[in-house]
SEFIZA-3560 file (N, C-alpha, C; in Angstrom, 3 decimals):
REM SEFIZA-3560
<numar><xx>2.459</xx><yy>-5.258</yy><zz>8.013</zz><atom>N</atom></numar>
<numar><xx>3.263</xx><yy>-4.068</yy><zz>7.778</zz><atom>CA</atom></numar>
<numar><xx>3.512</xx><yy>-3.884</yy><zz>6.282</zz><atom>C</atom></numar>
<numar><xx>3.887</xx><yy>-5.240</yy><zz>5.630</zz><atom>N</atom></numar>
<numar><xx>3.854</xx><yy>-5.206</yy><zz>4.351</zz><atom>CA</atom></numar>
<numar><xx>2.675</xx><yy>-4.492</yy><zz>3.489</zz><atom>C</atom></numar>
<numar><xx>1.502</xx><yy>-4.515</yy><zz>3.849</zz><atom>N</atom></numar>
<numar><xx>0.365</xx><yy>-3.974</yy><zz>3.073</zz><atom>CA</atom></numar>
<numar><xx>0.281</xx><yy>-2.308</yy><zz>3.586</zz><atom>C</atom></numar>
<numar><xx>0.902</xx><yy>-2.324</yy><zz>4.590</zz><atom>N</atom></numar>
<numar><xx>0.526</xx><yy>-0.438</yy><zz>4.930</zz><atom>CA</atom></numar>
<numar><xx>1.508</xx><yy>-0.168</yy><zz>4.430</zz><atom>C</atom></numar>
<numar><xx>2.496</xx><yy>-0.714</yy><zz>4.273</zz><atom>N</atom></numar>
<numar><xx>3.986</xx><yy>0.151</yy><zz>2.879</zz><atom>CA</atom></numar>
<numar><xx>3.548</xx><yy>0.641</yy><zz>1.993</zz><atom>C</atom></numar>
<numar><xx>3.160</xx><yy>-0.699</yy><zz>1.407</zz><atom>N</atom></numar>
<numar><xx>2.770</xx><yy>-0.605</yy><zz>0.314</zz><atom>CA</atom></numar>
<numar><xx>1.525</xx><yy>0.400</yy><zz>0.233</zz><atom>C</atom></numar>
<numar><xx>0.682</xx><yy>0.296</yy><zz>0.737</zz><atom>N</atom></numar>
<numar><xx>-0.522</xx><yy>1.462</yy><zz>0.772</zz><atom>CA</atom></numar>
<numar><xx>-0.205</xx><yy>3.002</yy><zz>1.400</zz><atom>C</atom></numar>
<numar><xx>0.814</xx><yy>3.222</yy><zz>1.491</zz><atom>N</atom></numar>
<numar><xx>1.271</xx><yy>4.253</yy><zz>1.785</zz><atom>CA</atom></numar>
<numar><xx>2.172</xx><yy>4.841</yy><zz>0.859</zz><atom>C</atom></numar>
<numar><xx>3.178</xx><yy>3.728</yy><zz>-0.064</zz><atom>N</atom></numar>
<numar><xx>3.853</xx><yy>4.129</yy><zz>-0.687</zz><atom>CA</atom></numar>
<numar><xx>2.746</xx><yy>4.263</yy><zz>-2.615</zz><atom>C</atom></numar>
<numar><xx>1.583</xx><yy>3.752</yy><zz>-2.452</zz><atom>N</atom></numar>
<numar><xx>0.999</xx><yy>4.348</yy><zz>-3.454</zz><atom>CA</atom></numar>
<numar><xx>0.091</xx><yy>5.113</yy><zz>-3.210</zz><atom>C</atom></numar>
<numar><xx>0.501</xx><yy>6.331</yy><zz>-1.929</zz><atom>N</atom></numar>
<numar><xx>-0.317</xx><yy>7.361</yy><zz>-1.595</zz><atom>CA</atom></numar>
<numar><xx>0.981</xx><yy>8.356</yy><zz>-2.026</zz><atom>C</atom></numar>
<numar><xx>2.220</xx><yy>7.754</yy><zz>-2.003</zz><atom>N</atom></numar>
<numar><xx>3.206</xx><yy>8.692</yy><zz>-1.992</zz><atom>CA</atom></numar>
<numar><xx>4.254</xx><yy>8.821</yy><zz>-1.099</zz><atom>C</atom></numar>
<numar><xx>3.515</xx><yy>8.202</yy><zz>-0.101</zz><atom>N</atom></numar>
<numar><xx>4.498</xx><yy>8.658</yy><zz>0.829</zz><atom>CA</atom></numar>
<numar><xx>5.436</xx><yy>7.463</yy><zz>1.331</zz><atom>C</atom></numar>
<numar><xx>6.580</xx><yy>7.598</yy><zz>1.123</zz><atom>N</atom></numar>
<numar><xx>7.710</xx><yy>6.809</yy><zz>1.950</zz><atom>CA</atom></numar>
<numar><xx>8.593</xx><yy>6.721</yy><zz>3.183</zz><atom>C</atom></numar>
<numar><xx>7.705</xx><yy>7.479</yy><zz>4.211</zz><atom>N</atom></numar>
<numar><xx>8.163</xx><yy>8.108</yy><zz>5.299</zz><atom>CA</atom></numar>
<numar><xx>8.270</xx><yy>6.688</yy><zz>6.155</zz><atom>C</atom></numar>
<numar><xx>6.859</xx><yy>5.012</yy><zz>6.186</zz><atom>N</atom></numar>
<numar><xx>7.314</xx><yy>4.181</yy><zz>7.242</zz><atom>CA</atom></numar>
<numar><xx>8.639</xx><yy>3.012</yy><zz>6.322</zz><atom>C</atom></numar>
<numar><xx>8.650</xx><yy>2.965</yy><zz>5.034</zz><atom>N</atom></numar>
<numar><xx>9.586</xx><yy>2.636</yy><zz>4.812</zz><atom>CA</atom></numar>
<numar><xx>11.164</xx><yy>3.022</yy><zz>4.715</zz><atom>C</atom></numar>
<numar><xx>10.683</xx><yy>3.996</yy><zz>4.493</zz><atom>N</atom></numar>
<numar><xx>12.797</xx><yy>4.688</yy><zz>4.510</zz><atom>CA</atom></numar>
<numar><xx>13.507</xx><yy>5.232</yy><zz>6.228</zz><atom>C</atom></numar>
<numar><xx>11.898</xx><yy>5.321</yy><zz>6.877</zz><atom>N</atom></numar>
<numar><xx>12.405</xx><yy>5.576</yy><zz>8.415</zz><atom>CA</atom></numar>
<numar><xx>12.768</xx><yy>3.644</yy><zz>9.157</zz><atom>C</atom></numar>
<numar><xx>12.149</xx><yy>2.220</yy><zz>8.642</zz><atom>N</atom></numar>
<numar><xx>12.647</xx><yy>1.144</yy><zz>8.587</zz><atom>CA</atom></numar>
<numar><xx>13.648</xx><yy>1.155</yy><zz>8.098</zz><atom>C</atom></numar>
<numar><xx>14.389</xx><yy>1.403</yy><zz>7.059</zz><atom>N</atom></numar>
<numar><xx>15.643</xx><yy>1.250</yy><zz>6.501</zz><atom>CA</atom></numar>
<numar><xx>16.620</xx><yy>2.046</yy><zz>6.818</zz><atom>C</atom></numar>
<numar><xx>16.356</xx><yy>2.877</yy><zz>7.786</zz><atom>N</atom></numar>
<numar><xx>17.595</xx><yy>4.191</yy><zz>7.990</zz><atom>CA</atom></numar>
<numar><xx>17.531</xx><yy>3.504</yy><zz>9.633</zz><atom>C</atom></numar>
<numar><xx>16.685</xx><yy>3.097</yy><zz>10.348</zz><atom>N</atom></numar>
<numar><xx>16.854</xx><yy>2.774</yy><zz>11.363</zz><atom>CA</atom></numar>
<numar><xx>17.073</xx><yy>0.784</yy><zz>12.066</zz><atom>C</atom></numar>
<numar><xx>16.599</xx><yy>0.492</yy><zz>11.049</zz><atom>N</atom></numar>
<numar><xx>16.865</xx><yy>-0.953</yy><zz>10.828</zz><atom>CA</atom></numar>
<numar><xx>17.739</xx><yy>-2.024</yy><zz>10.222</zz><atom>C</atom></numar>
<numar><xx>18.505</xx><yy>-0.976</yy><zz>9.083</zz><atom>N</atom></numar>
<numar><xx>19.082</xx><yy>-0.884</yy><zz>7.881</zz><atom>CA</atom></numar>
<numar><xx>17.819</xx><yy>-2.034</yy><zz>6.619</zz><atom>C</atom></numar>
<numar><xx>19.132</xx><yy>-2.060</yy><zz>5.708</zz><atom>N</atom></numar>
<numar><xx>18.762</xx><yy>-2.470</yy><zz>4.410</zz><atom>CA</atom></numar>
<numar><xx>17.746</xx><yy>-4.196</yy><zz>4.627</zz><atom>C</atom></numar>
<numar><xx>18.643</xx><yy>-5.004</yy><zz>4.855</zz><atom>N</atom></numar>
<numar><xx>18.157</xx><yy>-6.269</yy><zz>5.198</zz><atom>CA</atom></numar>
<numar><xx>16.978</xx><yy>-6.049</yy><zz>5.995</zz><atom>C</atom></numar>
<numar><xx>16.833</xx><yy>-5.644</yy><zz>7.040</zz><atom>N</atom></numar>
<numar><xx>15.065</xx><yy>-5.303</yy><zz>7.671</zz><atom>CA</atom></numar>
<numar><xx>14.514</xx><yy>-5.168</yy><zz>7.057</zz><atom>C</atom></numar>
<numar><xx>14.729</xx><yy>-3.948</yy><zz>6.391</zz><atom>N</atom></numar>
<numar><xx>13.329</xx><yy>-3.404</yy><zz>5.245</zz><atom>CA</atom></numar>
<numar><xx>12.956</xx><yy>-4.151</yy><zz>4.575</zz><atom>C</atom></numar>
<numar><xx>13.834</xx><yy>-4.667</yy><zz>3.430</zz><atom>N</atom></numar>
<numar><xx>13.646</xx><yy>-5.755</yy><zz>2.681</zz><atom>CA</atom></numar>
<numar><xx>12.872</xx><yy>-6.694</yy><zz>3.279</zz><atom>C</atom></numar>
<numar><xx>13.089</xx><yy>-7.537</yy><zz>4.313</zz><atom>N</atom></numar>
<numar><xx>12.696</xx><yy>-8.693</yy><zz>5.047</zz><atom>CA</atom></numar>
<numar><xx>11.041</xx><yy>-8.157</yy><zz>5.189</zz><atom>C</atom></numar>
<numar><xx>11.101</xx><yy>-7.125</yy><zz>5.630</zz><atom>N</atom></numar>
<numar><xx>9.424</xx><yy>-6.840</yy><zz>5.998</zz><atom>CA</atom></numar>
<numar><xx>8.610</xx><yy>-6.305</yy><zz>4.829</zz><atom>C</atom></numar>
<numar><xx>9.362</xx><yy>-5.475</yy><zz>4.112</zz><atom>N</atom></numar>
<numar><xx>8.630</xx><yy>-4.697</yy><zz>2.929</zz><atom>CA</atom></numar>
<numar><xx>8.850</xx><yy>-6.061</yy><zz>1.145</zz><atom>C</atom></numar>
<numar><xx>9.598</xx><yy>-6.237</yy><zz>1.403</zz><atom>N</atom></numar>
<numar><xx>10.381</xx><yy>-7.005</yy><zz>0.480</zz><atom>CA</atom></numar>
<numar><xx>10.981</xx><yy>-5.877</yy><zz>-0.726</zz><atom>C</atom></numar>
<numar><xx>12.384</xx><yy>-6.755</yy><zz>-1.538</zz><atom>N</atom></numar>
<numar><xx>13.201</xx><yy>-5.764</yy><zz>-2.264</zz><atom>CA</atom></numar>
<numar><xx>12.679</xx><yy>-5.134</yy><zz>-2.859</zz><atom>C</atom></numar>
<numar><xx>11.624</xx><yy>-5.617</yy><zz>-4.026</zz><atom>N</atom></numar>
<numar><xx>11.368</xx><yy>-4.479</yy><zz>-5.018</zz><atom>CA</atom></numar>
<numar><xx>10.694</xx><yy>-3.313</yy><zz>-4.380</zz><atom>C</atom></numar>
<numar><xx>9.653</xx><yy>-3.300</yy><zz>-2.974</zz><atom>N</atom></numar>
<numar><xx>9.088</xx><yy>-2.237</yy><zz>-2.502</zz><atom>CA</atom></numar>
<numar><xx>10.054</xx><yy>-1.041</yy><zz>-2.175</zz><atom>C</atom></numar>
<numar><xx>10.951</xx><yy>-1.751</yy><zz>-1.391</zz><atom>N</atom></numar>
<numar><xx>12.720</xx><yy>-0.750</yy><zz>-0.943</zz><atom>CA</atom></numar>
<numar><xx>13.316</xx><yy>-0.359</yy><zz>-1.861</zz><atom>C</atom></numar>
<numar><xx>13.322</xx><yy>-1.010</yy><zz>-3.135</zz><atom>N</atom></numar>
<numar><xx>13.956</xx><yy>-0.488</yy><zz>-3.839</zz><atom>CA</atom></numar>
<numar><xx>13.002</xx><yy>1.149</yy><zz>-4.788</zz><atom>C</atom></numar>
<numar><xx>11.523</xx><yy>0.500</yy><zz>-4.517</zz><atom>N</atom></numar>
<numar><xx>11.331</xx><yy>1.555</yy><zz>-5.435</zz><atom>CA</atom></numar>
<numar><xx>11.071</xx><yy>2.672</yy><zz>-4.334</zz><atom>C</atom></numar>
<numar><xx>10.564</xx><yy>2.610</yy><zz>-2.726</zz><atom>N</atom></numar>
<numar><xx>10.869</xx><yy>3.501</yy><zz>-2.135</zz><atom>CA</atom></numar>
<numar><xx>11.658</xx><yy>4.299</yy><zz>-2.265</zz><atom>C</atom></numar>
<numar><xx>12.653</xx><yy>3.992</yy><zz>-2.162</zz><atom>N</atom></numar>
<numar><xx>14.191</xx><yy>4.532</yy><zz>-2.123</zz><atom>CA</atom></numar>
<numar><xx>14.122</xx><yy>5.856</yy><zz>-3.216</zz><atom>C</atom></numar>
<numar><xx>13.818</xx><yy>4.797</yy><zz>-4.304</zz><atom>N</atom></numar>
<numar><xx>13.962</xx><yy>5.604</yy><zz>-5.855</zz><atom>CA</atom></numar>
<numar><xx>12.806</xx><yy>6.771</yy><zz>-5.903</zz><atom>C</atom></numar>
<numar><xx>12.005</xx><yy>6.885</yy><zz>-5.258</zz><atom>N</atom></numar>
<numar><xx>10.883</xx><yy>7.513</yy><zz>-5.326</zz><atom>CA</atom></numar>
<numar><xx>11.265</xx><yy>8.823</yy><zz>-4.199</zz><atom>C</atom></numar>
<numar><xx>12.027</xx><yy>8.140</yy><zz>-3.024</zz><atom>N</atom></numar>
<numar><xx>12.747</xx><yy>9.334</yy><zz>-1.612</zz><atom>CA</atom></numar>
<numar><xx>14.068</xx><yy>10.067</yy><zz>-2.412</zz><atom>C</atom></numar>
<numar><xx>14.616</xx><yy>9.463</yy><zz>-3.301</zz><atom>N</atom></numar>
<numar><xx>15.679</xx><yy>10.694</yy><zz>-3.798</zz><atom>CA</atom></numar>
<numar><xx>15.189</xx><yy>11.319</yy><zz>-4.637</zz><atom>C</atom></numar>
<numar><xx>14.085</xx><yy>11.289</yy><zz>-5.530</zz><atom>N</atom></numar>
<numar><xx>13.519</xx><yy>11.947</yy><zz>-6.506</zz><atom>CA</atom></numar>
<numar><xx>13.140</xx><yy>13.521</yy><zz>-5.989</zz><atom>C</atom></numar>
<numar><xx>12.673</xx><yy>14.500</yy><zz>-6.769</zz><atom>N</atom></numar>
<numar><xx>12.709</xx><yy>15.644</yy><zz>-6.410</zz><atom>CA</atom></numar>
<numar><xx>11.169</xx><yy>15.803</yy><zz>-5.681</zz><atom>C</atom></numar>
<numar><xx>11.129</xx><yy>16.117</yy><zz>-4.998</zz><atom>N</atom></numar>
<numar><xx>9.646</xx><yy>16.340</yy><zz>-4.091</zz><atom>CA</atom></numar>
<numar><xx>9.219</xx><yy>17.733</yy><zz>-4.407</zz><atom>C</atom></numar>
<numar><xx>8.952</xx><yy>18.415</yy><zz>-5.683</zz><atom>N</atom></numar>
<numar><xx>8.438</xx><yy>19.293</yy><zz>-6.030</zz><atom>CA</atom></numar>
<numar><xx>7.379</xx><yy>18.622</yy><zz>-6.897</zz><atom>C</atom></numar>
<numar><xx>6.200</xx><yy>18.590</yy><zz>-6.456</zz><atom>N</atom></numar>
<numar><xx>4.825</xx><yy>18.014</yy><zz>-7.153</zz><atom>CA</atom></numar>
<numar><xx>4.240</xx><yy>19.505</yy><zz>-7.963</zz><atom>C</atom></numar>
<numar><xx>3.013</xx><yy>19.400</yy><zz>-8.718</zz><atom>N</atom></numar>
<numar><xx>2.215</xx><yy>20.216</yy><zz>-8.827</zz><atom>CA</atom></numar>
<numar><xx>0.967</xx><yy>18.861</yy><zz>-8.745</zz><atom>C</atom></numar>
<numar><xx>0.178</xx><yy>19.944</yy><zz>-7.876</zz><atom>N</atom></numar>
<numar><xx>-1.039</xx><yy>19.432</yy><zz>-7.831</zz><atom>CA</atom></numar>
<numar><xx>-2.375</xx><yy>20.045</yy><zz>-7.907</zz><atom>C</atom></numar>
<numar><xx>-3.234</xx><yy>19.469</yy><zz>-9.235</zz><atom>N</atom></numar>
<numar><xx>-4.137</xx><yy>20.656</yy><zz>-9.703</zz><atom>CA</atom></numar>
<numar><xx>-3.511</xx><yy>21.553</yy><zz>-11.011</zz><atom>C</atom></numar>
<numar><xx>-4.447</xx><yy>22.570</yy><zz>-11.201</zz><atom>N</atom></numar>
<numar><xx>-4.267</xx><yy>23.471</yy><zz>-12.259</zz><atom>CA</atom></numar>
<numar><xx>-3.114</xx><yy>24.393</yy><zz>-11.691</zz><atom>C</atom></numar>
<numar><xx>-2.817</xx><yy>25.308</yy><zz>-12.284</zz><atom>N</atom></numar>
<numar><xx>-1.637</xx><yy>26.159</yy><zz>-12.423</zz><atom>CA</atom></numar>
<numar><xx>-1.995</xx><yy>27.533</yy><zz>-13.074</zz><atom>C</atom></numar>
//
C-alpha cells in the first residue's frame, strides 16, 4: 500500500491517502504510508487545486 501512495501521490493525487486518514485517522495513515508521506499529502490536499496544464 505503501508504494501505491506513494505512486499516486507523485501522480498528484492524494485521494487513497487522505481518504486513510479521514477514515482511519492520523496514526493509521502514518503506520501504513509512514509520516513524512501524510504529512506531505496533507500539505499538498490543502493547497489550492487550481493547476494549469499546458500552454495558455
Amino acid at each position: 500500500m505503501r508504494a501505491t501512495g506513494l505512486g499516486e501521490f507523485m501522480a498528484g493525487d492524494t485521494t487513497l491517502i487522505m481518504t486513510t486518514f479521514d477514515t482511519l485517522g492520523p496514526a493509521a495513515a502514518e503506520h501504513i504510508y509512514g509520516a513524512d508521506l501524510v504529512r506531505r499529502a496533507r500539505k499538498l490536499a490543502s493547497s489550492s487545486s487550481l493547476m494549469t496544464i499546458g500552454r495558455r
